[in-house]
C-alpha positions as CSV (number, residue, x, y, z in Angstrom):
1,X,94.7,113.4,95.0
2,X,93.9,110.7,93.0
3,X,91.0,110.1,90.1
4,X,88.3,107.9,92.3
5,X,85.7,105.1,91.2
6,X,83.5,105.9,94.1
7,X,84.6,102.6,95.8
8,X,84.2,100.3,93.1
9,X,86.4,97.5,92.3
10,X,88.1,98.2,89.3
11,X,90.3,95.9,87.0
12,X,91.3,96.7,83.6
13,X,89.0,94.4,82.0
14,X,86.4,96.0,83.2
15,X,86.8,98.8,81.1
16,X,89.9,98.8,78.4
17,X,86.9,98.1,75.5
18,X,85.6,102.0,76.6
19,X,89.0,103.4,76.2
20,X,89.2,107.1,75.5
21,X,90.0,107.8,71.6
22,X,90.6,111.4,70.7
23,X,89.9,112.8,67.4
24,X,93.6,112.5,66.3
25,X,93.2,108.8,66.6
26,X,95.5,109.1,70.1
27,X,94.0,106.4,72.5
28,X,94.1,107.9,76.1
29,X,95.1,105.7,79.3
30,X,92.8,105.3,81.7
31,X,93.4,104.3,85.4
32,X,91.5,101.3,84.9
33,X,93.5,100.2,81.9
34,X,96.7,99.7,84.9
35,X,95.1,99.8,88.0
36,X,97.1,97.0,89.5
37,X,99.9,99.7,89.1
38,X,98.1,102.6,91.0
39,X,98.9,103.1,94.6
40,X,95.0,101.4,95.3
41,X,96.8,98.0,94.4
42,X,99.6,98.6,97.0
43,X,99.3,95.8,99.8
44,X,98.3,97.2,102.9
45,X,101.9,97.1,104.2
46,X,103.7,99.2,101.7
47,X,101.0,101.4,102.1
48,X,101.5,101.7,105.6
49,X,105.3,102.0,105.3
50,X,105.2,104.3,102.3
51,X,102.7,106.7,104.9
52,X,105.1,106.2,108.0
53,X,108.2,107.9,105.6
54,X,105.5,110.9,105.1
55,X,104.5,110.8,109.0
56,X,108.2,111.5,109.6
57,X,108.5,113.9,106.6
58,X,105.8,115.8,108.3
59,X,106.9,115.8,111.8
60,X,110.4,117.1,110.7
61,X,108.9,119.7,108.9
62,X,106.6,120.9,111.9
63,X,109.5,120.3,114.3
64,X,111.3,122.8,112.0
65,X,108.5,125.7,112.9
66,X,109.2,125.0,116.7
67,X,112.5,124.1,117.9
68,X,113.2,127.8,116.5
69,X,112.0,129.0,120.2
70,X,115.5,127.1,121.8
71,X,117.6,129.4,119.9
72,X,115.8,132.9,120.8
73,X,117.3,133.4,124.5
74,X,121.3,132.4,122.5
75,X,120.6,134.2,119.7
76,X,119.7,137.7,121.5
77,X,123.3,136.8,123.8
78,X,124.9,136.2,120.0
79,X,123.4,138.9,118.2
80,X,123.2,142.0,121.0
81,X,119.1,141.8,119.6
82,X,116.0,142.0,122.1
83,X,114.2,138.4,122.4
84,X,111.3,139.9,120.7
85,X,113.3,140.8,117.5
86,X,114.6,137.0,117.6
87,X,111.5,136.0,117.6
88,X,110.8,137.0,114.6
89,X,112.9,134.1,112.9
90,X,110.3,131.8,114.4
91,X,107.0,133.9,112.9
92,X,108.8,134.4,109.4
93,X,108.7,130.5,109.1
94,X,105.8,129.9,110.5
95,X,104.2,132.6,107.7
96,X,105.8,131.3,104.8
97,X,105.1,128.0,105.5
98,X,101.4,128.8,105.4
99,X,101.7,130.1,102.0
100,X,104.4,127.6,100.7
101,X,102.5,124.7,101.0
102,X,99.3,126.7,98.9
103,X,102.6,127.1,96.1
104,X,103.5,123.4,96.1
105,X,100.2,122.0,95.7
106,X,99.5,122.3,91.8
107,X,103.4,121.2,91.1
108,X,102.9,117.6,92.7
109,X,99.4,117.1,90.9
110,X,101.2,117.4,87.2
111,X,104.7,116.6,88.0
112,X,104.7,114.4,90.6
113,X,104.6,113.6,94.5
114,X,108.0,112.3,94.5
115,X,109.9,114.8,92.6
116,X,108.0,117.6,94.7
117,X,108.7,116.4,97.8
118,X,112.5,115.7,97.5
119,X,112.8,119.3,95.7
120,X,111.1,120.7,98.5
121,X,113.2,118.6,101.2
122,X,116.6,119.5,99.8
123,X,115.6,122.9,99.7
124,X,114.5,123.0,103.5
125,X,118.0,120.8,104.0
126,X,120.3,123.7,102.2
127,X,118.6,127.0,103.8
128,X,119.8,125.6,107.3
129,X,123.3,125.6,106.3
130,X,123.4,129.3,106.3
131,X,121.4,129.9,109.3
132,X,123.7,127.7,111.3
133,X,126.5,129.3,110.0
134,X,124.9,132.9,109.7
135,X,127.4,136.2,110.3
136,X,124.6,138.1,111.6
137,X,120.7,137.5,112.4
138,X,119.6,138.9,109.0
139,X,120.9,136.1,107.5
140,X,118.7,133.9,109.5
141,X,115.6,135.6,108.9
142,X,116.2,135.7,105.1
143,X,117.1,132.1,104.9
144,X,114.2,131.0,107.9
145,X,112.0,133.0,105.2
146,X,113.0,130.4,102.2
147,X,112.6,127.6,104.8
148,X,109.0,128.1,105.1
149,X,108.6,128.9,101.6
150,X,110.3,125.7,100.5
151,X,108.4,123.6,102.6
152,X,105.6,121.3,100.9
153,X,103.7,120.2,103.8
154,X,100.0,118.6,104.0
155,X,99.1,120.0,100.6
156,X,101.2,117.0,99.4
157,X,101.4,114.5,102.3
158,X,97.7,114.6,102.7
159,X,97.5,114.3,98.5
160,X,99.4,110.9,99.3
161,X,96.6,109.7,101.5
162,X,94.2,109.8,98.4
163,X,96.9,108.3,96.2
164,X,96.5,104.7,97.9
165,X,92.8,104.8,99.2
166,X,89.5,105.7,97.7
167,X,87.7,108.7,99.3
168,X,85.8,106.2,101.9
169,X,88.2,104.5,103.5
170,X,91.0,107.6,104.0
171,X,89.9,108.5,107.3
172,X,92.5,106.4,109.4
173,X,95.1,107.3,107.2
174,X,94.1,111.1,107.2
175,X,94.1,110.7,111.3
176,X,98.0,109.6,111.2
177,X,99.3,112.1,109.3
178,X,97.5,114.8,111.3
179,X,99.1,113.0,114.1
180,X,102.3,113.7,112.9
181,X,101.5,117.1,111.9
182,X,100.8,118.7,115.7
183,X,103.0,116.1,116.9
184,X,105.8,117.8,115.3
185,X,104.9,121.1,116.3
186,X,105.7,119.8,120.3
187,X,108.6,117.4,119.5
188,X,110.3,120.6,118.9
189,X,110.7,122.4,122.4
190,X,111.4,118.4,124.1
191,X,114.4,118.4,121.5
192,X,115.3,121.8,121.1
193,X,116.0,122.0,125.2
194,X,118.6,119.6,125.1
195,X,120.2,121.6,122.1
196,X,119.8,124.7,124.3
197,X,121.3,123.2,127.5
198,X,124.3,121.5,125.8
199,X,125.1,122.8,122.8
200,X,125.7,126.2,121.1
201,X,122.6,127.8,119.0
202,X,124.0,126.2,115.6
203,X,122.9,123.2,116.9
204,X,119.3,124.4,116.8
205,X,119.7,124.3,113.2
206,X,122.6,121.6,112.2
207,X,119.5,119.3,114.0
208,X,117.2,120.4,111.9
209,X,119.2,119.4,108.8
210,X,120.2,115.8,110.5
211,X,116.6,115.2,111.2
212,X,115.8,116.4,107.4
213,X,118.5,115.0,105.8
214,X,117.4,111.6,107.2
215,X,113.9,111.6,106.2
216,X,114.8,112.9,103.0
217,X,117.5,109.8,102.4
218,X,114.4,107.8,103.7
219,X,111.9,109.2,100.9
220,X,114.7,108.7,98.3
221,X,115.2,105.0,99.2
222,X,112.2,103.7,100.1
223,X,108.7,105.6,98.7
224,X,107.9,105.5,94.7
225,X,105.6,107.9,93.2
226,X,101.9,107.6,93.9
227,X,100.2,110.4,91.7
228,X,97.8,108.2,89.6
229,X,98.5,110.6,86.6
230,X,102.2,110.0,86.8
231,X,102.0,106.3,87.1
232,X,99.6,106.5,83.5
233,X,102.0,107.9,82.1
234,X,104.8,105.9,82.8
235,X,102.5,103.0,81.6
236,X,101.9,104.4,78.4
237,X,105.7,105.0,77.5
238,X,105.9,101.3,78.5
239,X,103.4,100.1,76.2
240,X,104.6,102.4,73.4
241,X,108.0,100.4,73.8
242,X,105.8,97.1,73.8
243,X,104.5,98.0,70.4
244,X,101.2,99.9,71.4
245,X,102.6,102.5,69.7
246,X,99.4,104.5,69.7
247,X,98.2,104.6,73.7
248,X,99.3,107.8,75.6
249,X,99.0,109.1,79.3
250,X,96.5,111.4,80.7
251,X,99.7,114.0,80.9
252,X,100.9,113.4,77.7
253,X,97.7,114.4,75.6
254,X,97.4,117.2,77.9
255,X,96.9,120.8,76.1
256,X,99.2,123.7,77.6
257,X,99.9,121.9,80.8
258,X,101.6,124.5,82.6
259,X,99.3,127.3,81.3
260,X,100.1,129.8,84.1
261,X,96.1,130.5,84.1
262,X,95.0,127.0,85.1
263,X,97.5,127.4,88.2
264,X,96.6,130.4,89.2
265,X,93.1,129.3,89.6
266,X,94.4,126.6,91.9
267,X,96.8,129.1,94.0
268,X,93.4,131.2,94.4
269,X,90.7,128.9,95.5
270,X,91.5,128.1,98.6
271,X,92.0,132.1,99.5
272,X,88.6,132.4,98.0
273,X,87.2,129.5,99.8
274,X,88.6,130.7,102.8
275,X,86.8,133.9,102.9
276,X,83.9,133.3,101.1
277,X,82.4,130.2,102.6
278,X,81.7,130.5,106.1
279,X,82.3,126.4,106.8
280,X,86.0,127.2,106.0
281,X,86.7,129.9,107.3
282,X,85.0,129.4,110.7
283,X,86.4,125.7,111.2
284,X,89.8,127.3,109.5
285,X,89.7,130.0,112.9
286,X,88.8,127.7,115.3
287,X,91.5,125.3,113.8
288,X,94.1,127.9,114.0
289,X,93.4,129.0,117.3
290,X,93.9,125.9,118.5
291,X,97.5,125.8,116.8
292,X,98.3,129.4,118.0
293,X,98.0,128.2,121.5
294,X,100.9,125.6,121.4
295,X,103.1,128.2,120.2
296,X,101.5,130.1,122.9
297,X,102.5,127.9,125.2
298,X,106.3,127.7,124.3
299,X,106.1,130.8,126.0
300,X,103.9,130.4,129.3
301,X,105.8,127.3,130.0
302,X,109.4,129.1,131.0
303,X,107.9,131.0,133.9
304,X,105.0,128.8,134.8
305,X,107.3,125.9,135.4
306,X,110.7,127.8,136.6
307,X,108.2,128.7,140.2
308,X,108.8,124.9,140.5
309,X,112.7,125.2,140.2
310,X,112.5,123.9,136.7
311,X,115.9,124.5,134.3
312,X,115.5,124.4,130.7
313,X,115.8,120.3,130.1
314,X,112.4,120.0,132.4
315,X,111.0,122.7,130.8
316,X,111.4,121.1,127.6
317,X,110.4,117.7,129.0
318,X,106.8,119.4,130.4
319,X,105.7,119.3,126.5
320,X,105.2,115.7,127.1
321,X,101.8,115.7,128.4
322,X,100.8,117.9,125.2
323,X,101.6,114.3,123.3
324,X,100.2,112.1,125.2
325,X,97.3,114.0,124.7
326,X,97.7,113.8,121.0
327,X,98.2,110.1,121.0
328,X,94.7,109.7,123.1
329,X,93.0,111.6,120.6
330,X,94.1,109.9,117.9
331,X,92.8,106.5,119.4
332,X,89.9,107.5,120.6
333,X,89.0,108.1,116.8
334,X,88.9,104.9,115.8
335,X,85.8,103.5,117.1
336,X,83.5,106.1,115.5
337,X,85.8,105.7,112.2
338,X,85.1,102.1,112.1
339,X,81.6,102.6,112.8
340,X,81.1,105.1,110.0
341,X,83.2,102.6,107.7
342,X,80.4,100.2,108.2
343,X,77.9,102.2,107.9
344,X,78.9,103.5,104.3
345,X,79.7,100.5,103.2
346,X,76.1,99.2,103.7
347,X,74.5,102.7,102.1
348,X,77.1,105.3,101.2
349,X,74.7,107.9,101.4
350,X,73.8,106.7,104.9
351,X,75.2,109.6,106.8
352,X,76.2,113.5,106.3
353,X,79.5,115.0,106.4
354,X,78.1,116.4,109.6
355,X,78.9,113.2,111.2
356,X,82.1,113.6,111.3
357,X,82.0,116.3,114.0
358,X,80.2,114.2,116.3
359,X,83.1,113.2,118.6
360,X,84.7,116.7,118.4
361,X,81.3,117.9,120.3
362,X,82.9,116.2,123.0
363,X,86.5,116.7,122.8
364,X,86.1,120.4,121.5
365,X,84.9,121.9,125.7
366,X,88.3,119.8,126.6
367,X,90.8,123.0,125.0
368,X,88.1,125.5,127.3
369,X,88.6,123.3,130.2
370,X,92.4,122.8,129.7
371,X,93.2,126.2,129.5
372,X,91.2,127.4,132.7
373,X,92.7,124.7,134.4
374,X,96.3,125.4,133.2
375,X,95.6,128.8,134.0
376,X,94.7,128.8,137.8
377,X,96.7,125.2,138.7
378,X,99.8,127.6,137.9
379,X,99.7,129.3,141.0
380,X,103.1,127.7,142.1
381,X,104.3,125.5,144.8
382,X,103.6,128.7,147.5
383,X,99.6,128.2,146.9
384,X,100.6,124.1,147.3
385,X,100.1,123.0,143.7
386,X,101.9,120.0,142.4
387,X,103.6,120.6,138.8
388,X,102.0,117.8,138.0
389,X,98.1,119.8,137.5
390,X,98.7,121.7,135.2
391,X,101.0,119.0,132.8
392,X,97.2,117.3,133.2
393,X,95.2,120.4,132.0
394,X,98.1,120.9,128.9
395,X,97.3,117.2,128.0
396,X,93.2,118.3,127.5
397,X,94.6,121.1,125.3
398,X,96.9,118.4,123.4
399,X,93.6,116.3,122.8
400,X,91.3,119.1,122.1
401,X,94.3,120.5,119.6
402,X,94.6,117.2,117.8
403,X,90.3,116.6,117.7
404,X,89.9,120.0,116.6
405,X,92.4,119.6,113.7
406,X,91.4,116.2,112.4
407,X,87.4,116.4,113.0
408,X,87.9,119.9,110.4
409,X,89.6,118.8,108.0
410,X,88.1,115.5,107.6
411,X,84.4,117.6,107.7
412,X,85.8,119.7,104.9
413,X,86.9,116.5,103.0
414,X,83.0,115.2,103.0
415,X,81.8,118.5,102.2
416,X,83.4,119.8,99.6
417,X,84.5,116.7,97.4
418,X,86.3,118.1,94.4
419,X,86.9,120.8,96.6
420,X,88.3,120.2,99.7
421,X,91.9,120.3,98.5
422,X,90.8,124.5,98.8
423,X,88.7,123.6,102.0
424,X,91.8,122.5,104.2
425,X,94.4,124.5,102.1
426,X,92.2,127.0,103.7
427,X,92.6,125.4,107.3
428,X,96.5,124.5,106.8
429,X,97.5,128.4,105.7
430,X,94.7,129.7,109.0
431,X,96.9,127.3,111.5
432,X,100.4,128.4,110.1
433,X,99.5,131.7,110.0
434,X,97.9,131.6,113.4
435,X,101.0,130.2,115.2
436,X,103.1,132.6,113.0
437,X,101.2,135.7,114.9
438,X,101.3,134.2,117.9
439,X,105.0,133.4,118.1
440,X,105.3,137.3,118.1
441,X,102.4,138.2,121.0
442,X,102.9,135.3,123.4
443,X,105.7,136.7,125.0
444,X,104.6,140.3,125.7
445,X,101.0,138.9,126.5
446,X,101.8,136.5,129.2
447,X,104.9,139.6,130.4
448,X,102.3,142.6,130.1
449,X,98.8,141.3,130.5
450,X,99.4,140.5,134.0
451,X,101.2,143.5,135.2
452,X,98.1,145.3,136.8
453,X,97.5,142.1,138.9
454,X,100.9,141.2,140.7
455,X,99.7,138.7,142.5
456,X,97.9,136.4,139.3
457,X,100.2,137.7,136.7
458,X,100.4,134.5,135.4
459,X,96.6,133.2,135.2
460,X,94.8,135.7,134.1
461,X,96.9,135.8,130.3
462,X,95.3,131.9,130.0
463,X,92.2,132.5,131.6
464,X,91.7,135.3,128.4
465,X,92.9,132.2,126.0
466,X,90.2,130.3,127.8
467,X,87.4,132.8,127.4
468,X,88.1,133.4,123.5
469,X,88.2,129.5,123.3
470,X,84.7,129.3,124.7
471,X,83.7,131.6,121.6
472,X,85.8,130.1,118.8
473,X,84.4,126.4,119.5
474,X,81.1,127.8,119.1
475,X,80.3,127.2,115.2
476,X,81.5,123.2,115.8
477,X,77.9,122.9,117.4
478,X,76.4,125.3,114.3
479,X,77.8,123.5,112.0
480,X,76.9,120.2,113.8
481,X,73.2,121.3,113.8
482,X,72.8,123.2,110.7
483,X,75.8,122.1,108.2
484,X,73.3,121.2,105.7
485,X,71.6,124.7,105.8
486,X,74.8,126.3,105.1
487,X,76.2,123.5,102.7
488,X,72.9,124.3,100.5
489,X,73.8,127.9,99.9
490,X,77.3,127.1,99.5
491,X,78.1,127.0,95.7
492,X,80.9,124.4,96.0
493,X,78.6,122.0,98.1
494,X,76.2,122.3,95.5
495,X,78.5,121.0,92.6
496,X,79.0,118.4,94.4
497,X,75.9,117.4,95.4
498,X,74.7,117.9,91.6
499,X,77.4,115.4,90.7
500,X,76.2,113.0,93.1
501,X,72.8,112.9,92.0
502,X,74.0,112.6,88.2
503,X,75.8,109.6,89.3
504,X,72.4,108.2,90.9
505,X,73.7,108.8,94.7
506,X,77.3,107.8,94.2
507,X,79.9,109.5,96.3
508,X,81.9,111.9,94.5
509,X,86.2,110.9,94.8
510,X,89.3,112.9,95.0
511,X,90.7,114.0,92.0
512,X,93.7,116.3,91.2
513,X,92.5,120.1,90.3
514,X,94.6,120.3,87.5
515,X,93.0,117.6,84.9
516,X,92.7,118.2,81.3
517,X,89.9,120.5,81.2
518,X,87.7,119.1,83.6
519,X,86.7,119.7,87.4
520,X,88.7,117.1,89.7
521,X,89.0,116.8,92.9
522,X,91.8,116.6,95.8
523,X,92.7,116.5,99.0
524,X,95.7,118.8,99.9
């Protein structure tokens, strides 16, 4: 979320003569004025530590969403509740998480990344206190609530990305931290059934706090603030002690900075966004789908894999293949990412945001094909199939999952400019959501679905997963086709685009949404 020079090189000389001087003789800071400052200047290694701390923030924060699922069988023992009422501790996350991360966003852009994301860490650390030591389950579900609510998520680890690179070369950053996003979500059940199998239910949540207590210590030591704004200002104060004592940050001359107005347009867009252009909210669906079938999953597994004799440690261990798959897709990215990287950098207006689906056309059919195959390879050993088919299908889904998630949001981040912070807030609050649901329907869909058919009881709950998939995927190949159709009705697009041709072609950056009175841009 950081104000962009649409690639250029910047230095201060360049521009400190056409410093900004207001009418009260205040002479405002520019990013140019201290770029060697900014998180652009960073050398490519502390950027690439400073992301790995957020890759790990962002695992733990996903692994928080699913290791839940490990403590429903103990906590129904502890609690004398039904499994489907213990569930709900998982879904109530899950929910509030989607809408927490929308909160967060406008509080990093004005205050800061760092101070944000420790808030929100500590916060996560505290509420698992009281669920690992809760009398009853209401005091889980109350405190699982805050959780989710108190989590920060991509609206500020993918604002981080645009901190350090300029809109045209964020794409293998972007990649990683959606890597550490799903990976998360399926670290959870390989951890969480070792907690189950040896250790009592508090465990389930005194890991949670180890994991985020670490990550948090590791944020605290070793990652500075990156919000361009912040970093101006700091500057400022510096200079002001230096004996410029009449230069001032872009915060500092700011009018009503908190006006409760300007950040409730911010909450809103992305709700508007998400139902009013059909880009979002299709690619949102289809993205959330996707997520709502590893959650899915964390309940088919249990009785797929237990006609193979397997106890809750192999069970766990059978959400390996679903990484794997993850890690493929990610790789498999970069060729077409370096490609594109080339090809902008000798025209940037050389290719459309469509582009950017081009792979997923392939990998997309792979989360159809996964799920029929998971469906009818989990016959059992009595129909002679190995275990290991259908850990092969769940690895397509894994790839699919991860294509489907990074393709989206990095479509949204070419179409929408200043906003796609809105566009994948949009796609962030459908896949929390999404899993939130179906952490409440998986169980009594794969238990009831199959009733009428004894002997498939099993297959056919998947094989209805595979069908819907066949539908939701359909608008990646719409979109594909006739993107810039739909982009030119879209009012958003068209801001853009009018801003682009103003600037004689130049690409539009990422700026935070909550400037002084003009329209900026982010990613979120």
């Amino acid at each position: 979320m950081v104000e962009n020079l649409n690639g250029q090189d910047r230095s201060p000389s360049d521009t400190s003569p056409d410093r900004k001087v207001r009418a009260d003789g205040k002479v405002e800071l520019t990013e140019d004025d201290c770029h060697d400052e900014l998180g652009f200047a960073y050398r490519t290694w502390k950027k690439w530590m400073i992301l790995s701390v957020i890759f790990a923030i962002q695992t733990s924060m996903n692994f928080n969403t699913s290791i839940y699922a490990n403590a429903v069988e103990p906590l129904t023992k502890e609690f004398k509740i039904s499994g489907q009422a213990a569930r709900v501790g998982q879904a109530i996350f899950l929910i509030s998480y989607a809408f927490g991360c929308e909160l967060w966003a406008p509080w990093s852009e004005d205050i800061g990344r760092w101070p944000v994301l420790q808030v929100s860490l500590f916060l996560v650390n505290i509420w698992q206190i009281p669920c690992a030591l809760a009398p009853n389950f209401s005091t889980i579900i109350a405190f699982r609530f805050l959780g989710g609510l108190s989590s920060a998520g991509g609206s500020v680890t993918l604002g981080m990305v645009a901190d350090m690179w300029e809109a045209d070369d964020q794409q293998y950053a972007v990649a990683y931290i959606v890597l550490s996003s799903v990976g998360g979500s399926a670290l959870g059940p390989v951890i969480g059934a070792f907690v189950q199998r040896w250790l009592s239910w508090h465990w389930i949540f005194w890991i949670q706090l180890i994991f985020g207590g670490a990550v948090q210590l590791a944020h605290l030591v070793l990652v500075p603030e990156t919000r361009s704004t912040i970093i101006v200002d700091r500057e400022a104060k510096k200079r002001r002690k230096a004996g410029e004592t009449n230069v001032y940050g872009p915060n500092e001359i700011k009018e009503n900075r908190f006006e409760m107005k300007k950040i409730l347009v911010i909450w809103i867009r992305p709700f508007e966004m998400f139902l009013r252009e059909p880009i979002v909210l299709c690619l949102s669906l289809l993205s959330g789908f996707s997520d709502a079938l590893i959650f899915t999953f964390l309940e088919s597994f249990q009785p797929v894999y237990k006609q193979w004799n397997f106890g809750t440690t192999a069970q766990g261990l059978a959400f390996i293949p679903i990484i794997i798959g993850y890690f493929i897709a990610y790789f498999s990215f970069f060729p077409f990412i370096h490609r594109h990287r080339q090809i902008r950098r000798r025209d940037p207006d050389a290719l459309q945001p469509e582009a950017r689906l081009y792979w997923l056309l392939y990998l997309a059919p792979l989360e159809t094909l996964g799920l029929f195959g998971f469906a009818w390879t989990s016959l059992g050993p009595e129909y002679n199939v190995h275990w290991i088919a259908p850990m092969i299908f769940s690895m397509l889904v894994g790839v699919a999952n991860y294509a489907i998630y990074m393709a989206t949001i990095d479509y949204m981040i070419a179409s929408y400019g200043p906003y796609s912070a809105s566009a994948t807030g949009g796609n962030g609050l459908s896949r929390d959501f999404l899993a939130g649901v179906a952490a409440m329907y998986s169980t009594p869909f794969y238990t009831d679905v199959g009733n009428g058919h004894a002997k498939y009881k099993l297959e056919w709950p998947t094989t209805i997963l595979a069908v819907l998939a066949i539908f939701v995927t359909i608008p990646i190949y719409v979109f594909y086709w006739k993107g810039p159709v739909v982009r030119e009705k879209s009012k958003f697009a068209q801001t853009l685009a009018s801003d682009r041709k103003a600037k004689g072609g130049a690409r539009a950056g990422i700026k935070g949404e909550m400037g002084a009175g003009q329209e900026e841009e982010k990613i979120a």
